[in-house]
C-alpha positions in Angstrom: -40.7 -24.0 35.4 -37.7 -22.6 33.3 -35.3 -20.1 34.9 -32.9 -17.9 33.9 -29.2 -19.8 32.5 -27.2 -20.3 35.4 -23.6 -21.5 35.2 -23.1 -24.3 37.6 -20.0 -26.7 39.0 -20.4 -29.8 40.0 -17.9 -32.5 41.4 -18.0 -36.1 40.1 -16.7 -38.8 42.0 -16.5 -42.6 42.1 -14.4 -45.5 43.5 -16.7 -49.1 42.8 -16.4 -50.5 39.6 -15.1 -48.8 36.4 -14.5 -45.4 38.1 -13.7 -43.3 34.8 -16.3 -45.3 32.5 -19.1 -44.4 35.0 -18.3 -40.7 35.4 -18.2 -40.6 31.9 -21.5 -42.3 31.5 -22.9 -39.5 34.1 -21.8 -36.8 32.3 -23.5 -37.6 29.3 -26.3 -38.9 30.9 -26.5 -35.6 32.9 -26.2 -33.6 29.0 -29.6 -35.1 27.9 -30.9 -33.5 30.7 -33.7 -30.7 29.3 -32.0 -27.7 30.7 -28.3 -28.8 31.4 -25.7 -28.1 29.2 -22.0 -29.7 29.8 -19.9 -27.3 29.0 -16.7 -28.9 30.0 -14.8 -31.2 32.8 -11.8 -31.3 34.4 -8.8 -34.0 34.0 -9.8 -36.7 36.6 -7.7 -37.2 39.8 -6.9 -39.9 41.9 -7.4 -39.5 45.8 -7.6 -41.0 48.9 -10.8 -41.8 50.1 -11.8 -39.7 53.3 -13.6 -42.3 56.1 -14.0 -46.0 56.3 -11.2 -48.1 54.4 -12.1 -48.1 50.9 -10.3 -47.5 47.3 -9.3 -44.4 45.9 -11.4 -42.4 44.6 -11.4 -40.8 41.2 -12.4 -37.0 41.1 -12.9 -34.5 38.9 -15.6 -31.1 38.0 -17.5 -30.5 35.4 -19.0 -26.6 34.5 -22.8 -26.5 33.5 -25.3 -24.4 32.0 -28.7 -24.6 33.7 -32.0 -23.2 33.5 -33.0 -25.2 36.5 -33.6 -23.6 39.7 -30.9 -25.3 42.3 -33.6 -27.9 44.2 -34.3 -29.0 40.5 -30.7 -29.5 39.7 -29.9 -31.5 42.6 -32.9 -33.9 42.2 -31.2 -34.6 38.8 -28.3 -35.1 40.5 -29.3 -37.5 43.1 -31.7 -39.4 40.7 -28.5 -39.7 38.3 -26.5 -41.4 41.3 -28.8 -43.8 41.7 -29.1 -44.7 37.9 -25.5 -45.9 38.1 -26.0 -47.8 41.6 -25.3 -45.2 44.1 -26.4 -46.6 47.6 -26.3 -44.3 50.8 -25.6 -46.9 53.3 -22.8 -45.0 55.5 -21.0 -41.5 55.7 -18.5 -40.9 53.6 -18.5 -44.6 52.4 -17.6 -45.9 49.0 -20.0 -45.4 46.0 -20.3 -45.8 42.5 -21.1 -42.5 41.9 -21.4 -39.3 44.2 -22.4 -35.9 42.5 -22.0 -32.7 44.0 -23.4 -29.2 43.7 -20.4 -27.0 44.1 -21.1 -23.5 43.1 -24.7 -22.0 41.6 -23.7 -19.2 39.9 -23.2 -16.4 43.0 -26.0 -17.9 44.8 -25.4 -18.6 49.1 -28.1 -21.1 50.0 -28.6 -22.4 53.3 -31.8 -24.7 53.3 -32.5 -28.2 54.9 -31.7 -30.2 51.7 -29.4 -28.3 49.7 -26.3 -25.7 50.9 -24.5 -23.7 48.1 -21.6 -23.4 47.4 -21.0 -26.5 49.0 -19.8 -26.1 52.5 -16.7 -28.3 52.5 -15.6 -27.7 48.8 -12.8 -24.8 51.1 -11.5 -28.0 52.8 -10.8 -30.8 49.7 -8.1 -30.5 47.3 -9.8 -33.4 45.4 -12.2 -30.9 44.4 -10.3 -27.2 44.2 -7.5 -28.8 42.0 -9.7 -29.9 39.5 -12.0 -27.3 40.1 -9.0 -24.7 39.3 -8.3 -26.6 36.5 -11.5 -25.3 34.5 -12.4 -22.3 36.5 -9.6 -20.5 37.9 -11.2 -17.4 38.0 -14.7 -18.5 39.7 -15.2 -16.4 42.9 -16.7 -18.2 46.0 -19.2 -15.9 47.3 -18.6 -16.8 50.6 -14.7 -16.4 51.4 -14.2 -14.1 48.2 -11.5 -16.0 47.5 -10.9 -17.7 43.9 -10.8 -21.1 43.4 -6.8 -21.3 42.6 -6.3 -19.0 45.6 -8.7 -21.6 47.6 -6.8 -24.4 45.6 -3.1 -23.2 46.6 -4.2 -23.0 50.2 -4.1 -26.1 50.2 -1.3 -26.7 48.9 0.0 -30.2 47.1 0.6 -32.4 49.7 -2.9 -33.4 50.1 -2.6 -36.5 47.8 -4.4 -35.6 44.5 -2.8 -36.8 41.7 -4.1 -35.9 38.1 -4.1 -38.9 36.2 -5.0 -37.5 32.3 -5.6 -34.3 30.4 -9.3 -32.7 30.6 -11.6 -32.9 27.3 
């Protein structure tokens, strides 16, 4: 069923394998999509990985055009992780590919499978900064806040570095 054009951000992250190939590969894999447009993506970022030892991650958002209602979207998503080998085998644990639903356009969700915006996206530089990068502006209906306010609350010392220019 088609619905209305919704703008969307997602986050992109990875840390097995070629990191900046893959979310490449994701993004245009995710662009052939009927009823997702990429409109852009942030620079990626290098992080420290949150949990279990592991490698860095690399980070970055991407904004989308949808006409697919938000349980449609993130079946994409998760069937697009595991076309590049993403294994749930522990919290927080590494992955070759992780894909999160940030923001659906002004919509608050609260269901078993899906919560938008995403409830921790408040907490993680490694997605504000990039986030802030590509929409400054973009309200989050549930602090009111903007992203770059959200974003400078956090502040820098939270060990994102941006490692290129966006395209």
């Amino acid at each position: 069923m088609t619905h209305p054009v919704q703008p969307v951000a997602i986050a992109l992250g990875s840390n097995l394998g070629d990191s900046s190939g893959t979310l490449a590969k994701a993004l245009d894999a995710l662009a052939h999509i009927e009823g997702v447009t990429v409109q852009c993506r942030s620079s990626w970022y290098r992080s420290t990985a949150i949990g279990p030892v592991q490698p860095d991650y690399l980070n970055g958002c991407a904004l989308l055009q949808v006409s697919l209602a938000p349980e449609e979207l993130l079946d994409c998503l998760l069937e697009t992780e595991q076309r590049f080998g993403r294994e749930r085998a522990e919290r927080w644990g590494p992955r070759t590919l992780d894909l999160d639903l940030l923001f659906y356009a002004q919509l608050r969700l609260d269901t078993e499978r899906l919560q938008v915006p995403h409830p921790r996206l408040r907490e993680r530089a490694f997605v504000l900064q990039p986030l802030a990068e590509i929409a400054p502006d973009w309200v989050d209906p549930v602090s009111g806040s903007t992203v770059q306010d959200l974003a400078a609350l956090l502040g820098k010392e939270s060990l994102v570095e941006r490692l290129e220019d966006s395209h």
